[in-house]
ROVO-605155 format. One line per 3 residues: for each residue x, z, y of N, C-alpha, C. Coordinates in steps of 0.02 Angstrom, whole numbers, plus 50000, padded with zeros to 5 digits. Each point is the difference from the previous one (the first is absolute). Layout:
% residues N
X:Z:Y:X:Z:Y:X:Z:Y  ...
//
This chain:
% residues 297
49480:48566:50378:50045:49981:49946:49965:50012:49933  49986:49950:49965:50000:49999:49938:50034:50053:49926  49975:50028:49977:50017:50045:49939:50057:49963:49984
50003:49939:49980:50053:49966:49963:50048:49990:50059  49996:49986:50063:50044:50003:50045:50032:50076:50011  49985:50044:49996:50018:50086:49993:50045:49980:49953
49989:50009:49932:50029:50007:49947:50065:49928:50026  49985:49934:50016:50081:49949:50007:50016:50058:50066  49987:50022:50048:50045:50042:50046:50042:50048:49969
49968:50041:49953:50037:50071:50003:50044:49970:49940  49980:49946:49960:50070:49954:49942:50066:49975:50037  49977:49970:50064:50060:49999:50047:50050:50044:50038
49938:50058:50009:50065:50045:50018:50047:50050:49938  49965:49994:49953:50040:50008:49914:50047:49960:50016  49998:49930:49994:50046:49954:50003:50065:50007:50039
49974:50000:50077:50049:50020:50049:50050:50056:50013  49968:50083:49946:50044:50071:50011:50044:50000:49931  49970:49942:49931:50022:50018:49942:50065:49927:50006
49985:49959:50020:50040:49933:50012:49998:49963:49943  49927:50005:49939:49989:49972:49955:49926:49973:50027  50011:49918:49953:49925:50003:50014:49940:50037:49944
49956:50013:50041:49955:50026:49979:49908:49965:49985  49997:49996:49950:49916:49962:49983:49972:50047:49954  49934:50008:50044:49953:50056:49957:49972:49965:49946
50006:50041:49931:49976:49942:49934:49923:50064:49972  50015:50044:49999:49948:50043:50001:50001:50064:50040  49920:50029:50000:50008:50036:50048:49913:50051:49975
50038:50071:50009:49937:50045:49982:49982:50032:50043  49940:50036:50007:49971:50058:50051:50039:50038:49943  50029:50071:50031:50032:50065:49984:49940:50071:50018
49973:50029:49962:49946:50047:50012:50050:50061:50012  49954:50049:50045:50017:50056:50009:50005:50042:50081  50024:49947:50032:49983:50002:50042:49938:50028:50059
49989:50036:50057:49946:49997:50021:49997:49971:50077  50098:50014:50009:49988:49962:50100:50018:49944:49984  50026:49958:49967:50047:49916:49994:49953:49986:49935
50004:49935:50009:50008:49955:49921:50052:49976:49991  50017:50003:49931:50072:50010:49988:49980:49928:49940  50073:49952:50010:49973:49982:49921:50089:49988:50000
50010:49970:49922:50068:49971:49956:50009:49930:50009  50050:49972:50038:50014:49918:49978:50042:49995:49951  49989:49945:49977:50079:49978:49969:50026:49938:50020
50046:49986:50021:50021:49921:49996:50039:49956:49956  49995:49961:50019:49977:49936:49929:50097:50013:49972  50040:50072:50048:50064:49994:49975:50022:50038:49956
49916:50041:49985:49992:50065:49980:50004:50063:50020  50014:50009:50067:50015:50047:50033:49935:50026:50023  49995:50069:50019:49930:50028:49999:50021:50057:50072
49951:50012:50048:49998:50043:50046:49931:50017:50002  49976:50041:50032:49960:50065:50013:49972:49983:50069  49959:49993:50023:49970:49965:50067:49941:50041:50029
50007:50036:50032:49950:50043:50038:49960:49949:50062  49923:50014:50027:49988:49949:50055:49934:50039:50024  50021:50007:50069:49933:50018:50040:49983:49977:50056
49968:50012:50035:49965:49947:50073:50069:50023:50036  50015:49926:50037:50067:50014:50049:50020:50067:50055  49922:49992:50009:49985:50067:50031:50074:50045:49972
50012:50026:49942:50027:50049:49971:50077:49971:49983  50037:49964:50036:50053:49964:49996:50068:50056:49994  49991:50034:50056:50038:50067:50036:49994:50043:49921
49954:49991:49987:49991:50058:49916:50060:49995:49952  50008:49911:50012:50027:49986:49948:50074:50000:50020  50017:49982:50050:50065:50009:50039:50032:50062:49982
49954:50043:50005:50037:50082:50013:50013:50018:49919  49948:49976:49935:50004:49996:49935:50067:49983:49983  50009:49928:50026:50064:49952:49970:50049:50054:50042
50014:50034:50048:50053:50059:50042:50014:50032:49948  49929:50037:49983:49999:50058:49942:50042:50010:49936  49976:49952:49971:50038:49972:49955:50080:49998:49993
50003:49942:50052:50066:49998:50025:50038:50072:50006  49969:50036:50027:50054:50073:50009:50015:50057:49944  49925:49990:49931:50031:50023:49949:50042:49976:49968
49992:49910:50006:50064:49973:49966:50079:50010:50027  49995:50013:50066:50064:50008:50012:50030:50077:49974  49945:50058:49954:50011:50062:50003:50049:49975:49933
49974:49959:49968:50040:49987:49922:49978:50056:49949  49940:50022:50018:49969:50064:49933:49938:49954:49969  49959:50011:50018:49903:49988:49999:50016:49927:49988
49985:49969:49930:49974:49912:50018:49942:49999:50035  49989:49955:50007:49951:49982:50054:50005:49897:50004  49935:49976:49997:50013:49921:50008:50020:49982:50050
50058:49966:49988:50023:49957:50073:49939:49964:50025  50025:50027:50054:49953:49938:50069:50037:49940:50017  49951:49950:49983:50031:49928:50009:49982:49965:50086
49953:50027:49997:49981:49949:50089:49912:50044:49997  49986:49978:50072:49942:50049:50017:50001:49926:50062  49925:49989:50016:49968:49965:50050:49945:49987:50004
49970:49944:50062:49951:49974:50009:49967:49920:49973  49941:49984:49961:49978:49957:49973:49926:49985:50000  49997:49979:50059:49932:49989:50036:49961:50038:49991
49942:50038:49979:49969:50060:50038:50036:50062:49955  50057:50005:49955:50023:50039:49957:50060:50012:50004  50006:50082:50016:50087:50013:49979:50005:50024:49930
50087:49980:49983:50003:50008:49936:50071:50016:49982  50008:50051:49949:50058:50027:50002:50025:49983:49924  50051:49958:49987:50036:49995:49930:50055:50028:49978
49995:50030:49931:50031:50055:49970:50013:49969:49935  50047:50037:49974:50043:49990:49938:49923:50012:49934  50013:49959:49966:49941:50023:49926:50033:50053:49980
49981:50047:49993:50045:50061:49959:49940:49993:49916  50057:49978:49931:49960:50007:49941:49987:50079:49999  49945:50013:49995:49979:50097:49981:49993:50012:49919
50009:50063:49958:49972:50008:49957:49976:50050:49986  50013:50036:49952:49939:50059:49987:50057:50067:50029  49953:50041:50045:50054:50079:50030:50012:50036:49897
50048:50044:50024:50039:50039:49943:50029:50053:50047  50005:50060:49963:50040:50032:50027:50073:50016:50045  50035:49954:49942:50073:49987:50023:49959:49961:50063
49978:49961:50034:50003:49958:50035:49966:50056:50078  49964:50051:49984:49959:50031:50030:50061:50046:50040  50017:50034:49939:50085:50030:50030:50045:49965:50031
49982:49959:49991:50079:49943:50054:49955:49973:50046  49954:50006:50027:49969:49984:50051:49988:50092:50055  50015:50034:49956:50011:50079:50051:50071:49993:50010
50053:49969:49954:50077:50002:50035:50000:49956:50058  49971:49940:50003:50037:49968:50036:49943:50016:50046  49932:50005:50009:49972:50036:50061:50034:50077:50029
50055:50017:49973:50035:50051:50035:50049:49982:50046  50021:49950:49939:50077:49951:50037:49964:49991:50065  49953:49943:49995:49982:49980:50083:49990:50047:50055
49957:50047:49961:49995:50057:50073:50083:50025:50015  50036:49996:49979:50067:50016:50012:50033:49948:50036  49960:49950:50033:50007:49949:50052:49980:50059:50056
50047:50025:50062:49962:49992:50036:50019:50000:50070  49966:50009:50064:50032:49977:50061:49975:50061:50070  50024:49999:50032:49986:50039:50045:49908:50010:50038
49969:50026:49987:49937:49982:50036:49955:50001:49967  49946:50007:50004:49926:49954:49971:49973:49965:50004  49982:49938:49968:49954:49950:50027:50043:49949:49975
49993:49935:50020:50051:49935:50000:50008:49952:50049  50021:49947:49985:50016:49948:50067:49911:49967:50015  49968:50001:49973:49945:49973:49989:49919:50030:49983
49950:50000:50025:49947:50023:49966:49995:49949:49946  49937:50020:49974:49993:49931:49928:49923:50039:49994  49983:49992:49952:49910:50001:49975:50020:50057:49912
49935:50044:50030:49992:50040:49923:49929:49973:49975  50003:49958:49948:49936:49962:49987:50000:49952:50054  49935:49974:50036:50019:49969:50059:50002:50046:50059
50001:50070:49998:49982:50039:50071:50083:49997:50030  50015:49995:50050:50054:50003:50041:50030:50075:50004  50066:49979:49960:50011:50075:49998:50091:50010:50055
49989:50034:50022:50048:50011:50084:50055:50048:49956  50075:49966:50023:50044:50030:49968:50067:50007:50075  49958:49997:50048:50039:50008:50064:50035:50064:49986
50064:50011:50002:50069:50048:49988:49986:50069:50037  50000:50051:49962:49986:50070:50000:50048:50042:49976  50054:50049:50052:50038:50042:49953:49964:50050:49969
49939:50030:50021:49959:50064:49991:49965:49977:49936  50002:50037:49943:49967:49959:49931:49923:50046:50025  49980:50058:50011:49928:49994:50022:49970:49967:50049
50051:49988:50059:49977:49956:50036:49971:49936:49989  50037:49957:49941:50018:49933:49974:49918:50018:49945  50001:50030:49968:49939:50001:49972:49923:50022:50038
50012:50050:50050:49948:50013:50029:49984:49924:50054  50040:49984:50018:49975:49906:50057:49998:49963:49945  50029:49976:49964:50012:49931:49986:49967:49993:49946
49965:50046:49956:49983:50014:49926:49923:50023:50028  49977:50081:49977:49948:50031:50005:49959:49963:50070  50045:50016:50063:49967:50007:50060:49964:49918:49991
50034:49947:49998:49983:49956:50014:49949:49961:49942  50003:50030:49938:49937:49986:49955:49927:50021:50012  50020:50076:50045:49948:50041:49999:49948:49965:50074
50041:49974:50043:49988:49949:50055:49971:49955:49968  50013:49939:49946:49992:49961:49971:49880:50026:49975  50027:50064:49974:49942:50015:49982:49964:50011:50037
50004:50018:50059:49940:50036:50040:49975:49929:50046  50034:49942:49991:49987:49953:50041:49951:49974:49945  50006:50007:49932:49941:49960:49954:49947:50035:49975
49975:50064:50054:49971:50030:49997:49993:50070:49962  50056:50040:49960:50011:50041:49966:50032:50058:50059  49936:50019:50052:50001:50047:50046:50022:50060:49971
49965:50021:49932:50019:50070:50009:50059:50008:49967  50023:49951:49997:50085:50037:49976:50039:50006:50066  49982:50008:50045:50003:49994:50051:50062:50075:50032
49921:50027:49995:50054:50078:49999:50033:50018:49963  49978:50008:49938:50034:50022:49940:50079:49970:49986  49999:49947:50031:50055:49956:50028:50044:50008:50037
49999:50009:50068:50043:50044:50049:50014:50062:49988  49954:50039:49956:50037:50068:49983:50060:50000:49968  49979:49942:49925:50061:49982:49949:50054:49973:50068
50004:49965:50028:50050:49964:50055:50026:50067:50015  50000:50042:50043:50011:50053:50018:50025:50045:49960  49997:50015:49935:50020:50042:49939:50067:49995:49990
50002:49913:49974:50069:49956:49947:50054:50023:50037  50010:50027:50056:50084:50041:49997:50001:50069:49967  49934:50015:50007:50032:50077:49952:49977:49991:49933
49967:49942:49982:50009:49984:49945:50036:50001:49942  50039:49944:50048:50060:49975:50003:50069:50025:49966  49979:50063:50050:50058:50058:49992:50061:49967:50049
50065:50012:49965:50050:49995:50013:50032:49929:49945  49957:49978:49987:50029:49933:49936:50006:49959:50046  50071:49964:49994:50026:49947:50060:50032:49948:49933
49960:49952:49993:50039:49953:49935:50044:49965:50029  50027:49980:49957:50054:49922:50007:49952:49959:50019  50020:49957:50027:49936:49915:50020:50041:49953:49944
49964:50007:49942:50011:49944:49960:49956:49972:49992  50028:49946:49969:49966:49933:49985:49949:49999:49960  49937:49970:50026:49938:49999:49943:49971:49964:49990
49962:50006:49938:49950:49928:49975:49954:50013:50062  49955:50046:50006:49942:50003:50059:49948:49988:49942  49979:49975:49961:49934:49989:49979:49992:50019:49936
50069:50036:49950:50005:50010:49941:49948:50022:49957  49950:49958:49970:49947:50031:49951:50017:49952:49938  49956:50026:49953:50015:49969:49935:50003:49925:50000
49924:49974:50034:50003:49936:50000:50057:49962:50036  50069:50030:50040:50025:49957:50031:50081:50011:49947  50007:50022:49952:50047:49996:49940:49983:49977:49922
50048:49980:49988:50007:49958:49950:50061:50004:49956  50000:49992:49926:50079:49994:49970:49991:49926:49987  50059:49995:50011:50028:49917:49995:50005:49993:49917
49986:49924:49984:50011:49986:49926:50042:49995:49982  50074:50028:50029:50056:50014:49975:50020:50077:50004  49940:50043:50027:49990:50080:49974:50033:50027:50091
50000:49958:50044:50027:49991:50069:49915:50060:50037  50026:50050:50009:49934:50012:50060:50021:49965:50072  49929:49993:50032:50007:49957:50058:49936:49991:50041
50020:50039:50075:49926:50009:50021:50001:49938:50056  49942:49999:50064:49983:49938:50025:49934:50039:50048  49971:49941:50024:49950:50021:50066:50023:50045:50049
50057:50014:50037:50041:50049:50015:49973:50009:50074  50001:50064:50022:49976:50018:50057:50052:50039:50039  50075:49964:50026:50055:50040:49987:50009:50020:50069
50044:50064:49997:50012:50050:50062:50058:50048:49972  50009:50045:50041:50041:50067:49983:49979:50054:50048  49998:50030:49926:49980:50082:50007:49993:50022:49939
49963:50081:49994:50019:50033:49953:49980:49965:49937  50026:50017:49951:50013:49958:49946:49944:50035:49938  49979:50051:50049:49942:50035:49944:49920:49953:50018
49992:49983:50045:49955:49951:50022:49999:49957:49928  50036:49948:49988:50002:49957:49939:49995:50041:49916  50025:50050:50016:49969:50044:49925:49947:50006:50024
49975:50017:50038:49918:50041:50004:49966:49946:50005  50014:49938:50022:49934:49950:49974:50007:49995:49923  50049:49993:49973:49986:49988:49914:49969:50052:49977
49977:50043:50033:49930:50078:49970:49963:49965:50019  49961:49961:50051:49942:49992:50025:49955:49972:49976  50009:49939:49978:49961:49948:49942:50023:50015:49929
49996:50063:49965:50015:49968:49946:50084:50018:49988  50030:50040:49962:50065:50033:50004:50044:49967:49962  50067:49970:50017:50041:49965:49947:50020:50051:49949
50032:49953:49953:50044:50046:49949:50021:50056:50009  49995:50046:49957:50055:50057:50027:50043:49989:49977  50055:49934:49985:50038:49993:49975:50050:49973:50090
49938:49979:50007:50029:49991:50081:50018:50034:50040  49978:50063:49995:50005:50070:50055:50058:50046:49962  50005:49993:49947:50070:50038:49979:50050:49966:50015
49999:49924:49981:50038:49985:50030:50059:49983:50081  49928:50021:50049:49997:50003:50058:50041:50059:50027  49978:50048:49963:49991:50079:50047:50091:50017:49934
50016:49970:49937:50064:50007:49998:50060:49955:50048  49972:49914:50030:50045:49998:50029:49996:50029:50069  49950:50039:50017:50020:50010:50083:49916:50072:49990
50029:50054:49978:49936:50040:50012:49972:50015:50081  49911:50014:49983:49990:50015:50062:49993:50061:50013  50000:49993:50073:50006:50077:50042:49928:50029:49991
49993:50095:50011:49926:50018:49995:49961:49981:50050  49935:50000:49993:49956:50000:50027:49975:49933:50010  50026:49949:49936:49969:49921:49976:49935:50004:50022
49946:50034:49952:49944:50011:49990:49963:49990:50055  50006:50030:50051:49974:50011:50060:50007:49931:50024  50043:49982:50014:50039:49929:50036:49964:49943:49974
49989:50005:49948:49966:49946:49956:49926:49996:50001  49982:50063:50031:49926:49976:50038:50011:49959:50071  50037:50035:50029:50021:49980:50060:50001:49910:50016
50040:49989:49943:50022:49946:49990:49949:49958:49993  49963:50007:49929:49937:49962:49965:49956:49988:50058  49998:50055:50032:49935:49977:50058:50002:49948:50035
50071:49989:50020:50000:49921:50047:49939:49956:49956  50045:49994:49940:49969:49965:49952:49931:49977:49996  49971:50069:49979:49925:50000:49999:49975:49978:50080
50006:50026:50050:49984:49962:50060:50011:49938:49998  50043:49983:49984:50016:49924:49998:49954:49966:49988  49963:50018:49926:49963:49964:49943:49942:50025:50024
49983:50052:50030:49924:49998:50050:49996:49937:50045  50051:50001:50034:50022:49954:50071:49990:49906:49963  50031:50006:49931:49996:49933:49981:49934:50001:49969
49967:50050:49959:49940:49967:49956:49947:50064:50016  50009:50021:50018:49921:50044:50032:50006:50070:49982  49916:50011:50020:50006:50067:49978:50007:50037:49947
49994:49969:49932:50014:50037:49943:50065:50043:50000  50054:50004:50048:50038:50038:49993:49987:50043:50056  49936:49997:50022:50003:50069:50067:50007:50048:49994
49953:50036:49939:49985:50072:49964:50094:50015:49984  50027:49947:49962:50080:50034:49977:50029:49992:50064  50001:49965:50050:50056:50027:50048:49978:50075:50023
49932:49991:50025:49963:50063:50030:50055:50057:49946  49974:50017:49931:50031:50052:49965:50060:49995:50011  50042:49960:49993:50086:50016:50023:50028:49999:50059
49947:50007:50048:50022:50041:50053:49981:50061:50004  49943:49996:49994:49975:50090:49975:50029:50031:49985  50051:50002:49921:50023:50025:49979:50098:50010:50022
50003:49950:50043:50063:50007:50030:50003:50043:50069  49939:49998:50023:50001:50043:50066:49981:50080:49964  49982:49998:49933:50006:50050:49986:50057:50057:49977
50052:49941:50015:50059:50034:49953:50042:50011:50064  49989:49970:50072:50025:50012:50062:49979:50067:50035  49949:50033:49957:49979:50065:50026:50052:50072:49983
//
């Protein structure tokens, strides 16, 4: 299939979920990105959506995205771009989303993005995990239902990244690995969270204030569980506002022993980003396990 045949497919299924017609009149690559190319259409009705596209291969990615989505919108806190349709278009899947206009972050906007990221974690449901796995970046991330929250993090999180690694050759995290596996209940302690609702991938680059002063995040990697997971990625890359964390920790403060948890947490992370782009993150996972099996002593 033809480039220009892609682009009349995925205009038809616009056509068919919106029940307007739809003709692409312009159309941009969107930078920023590093797993999709993303670009902006507009059609000739003026209407503009957000178009993510990767080898079909990654179809299921986008499926579980357009889910994602879907389930913060039904929370009624977090904007987030509607998902319009997600499919196949000859060697490319492709997932279409609402244009959200962005403008410049502000405070006020930073703070109302810690309220209503409280609101949502105040979604929540019996269990851990969700109806669905889905992808963190593109790695397959397993959200098969866990009442045990160390359990749910030691399989489905650590254990299975740390698997991930030793298969791409990052042997010696090997041990240092199963010890941490072995630790995270007394870690742990006795902290049994709520299973709420989460972004899954929350870093700076995946928020935005809307040009009507609207915060509103996206790329969502969604599940339930503890709700300190999604604060502790906004430390990892790069720390939001602290206009965001007062606002957070006044609508819903957290319990002690964050600190700790938030290594705990970050590490998926950093494995992850070994697992997706190499070894430059070997040396930092190596140290934050080190230092977490040190605090299990």
């Amino acid at each position: 299939m033809q480039e220009t045949e892609v682009w009349a497919a995925i205009s038809r299924h616009v056509e068919n979920v919106s029940g307007r017609r739809f003709v692409i009149a312009r159309r941009a690559s969107a930078g920023g990105g590093c797993i999709n190319a993303a670009h902006v259409v507009q059609g000739q009705d003026g209407s503009r959506y957000f178009i993510k596209l990767n080898d079909a291969a990654h179809a299921d990615m986008f499926a579980a995205e357009h889910d994602g989505l879907m389930e913060i919108r039904r929370s009624a806190t977090l904007r987030v771009p509607e998902p319009v349709c997600h499919g196949v278009a000859g060697r490319h899947a492709y997932l279409v989303l609402e244009h959200l206009e962005l403008g410049r972050g502000h405070a006020g906007c930073a703070a109302r993005l810690g309220r209503d990221l409280a609101a949502m974690h105040h979604h929540t449901r019996d269990g851990y995990g969700w109806h669905r796995d889905n992808t963190i970046g593109t790695t397959p991330q397993q959200n098969g239902t866990l009442r045990d929250w160390p359990a749910f993090w030691q399989q489905r999180r650590i254990g299975f990244q740390l698997e991930l690694a030793t298969r791409a050759g990052y042997s010696r995290l090997a041990g240092p690995g199963e010890r941490l596996l072995e630790a995270l209940p007394v870690l742990f302690g006795d902290h049994r969270p709520a299973a709420s609702l989460l972004h899954g991938d929350l870093w700076s680059g995946n928020q935005a204030c809307c040009a009507d002063g609207t915060p509103a995040v996206y790329d969502v990697a969604v599940y339930y569980g503890d709700r300190e997971t999604d604060l502790a990625m906004t430390e990892l890359f790069g720390r939001f506002p602290e206009a965001f964390y007062a606002a957070y920790r006044e609508a819903w403060p957290l319990p002690p022993g964050y600190a700790l948890r938030r290594d705990i947490y970050n590490l998926y992370h950093v494995l992850n980003h070994l697992n997706l782009f190499g070894g430059a993150y070997l040396a930092e996972a190596e140290d934050m396990i080190r230092r977490l099996l040190a605090n299990a002593n």
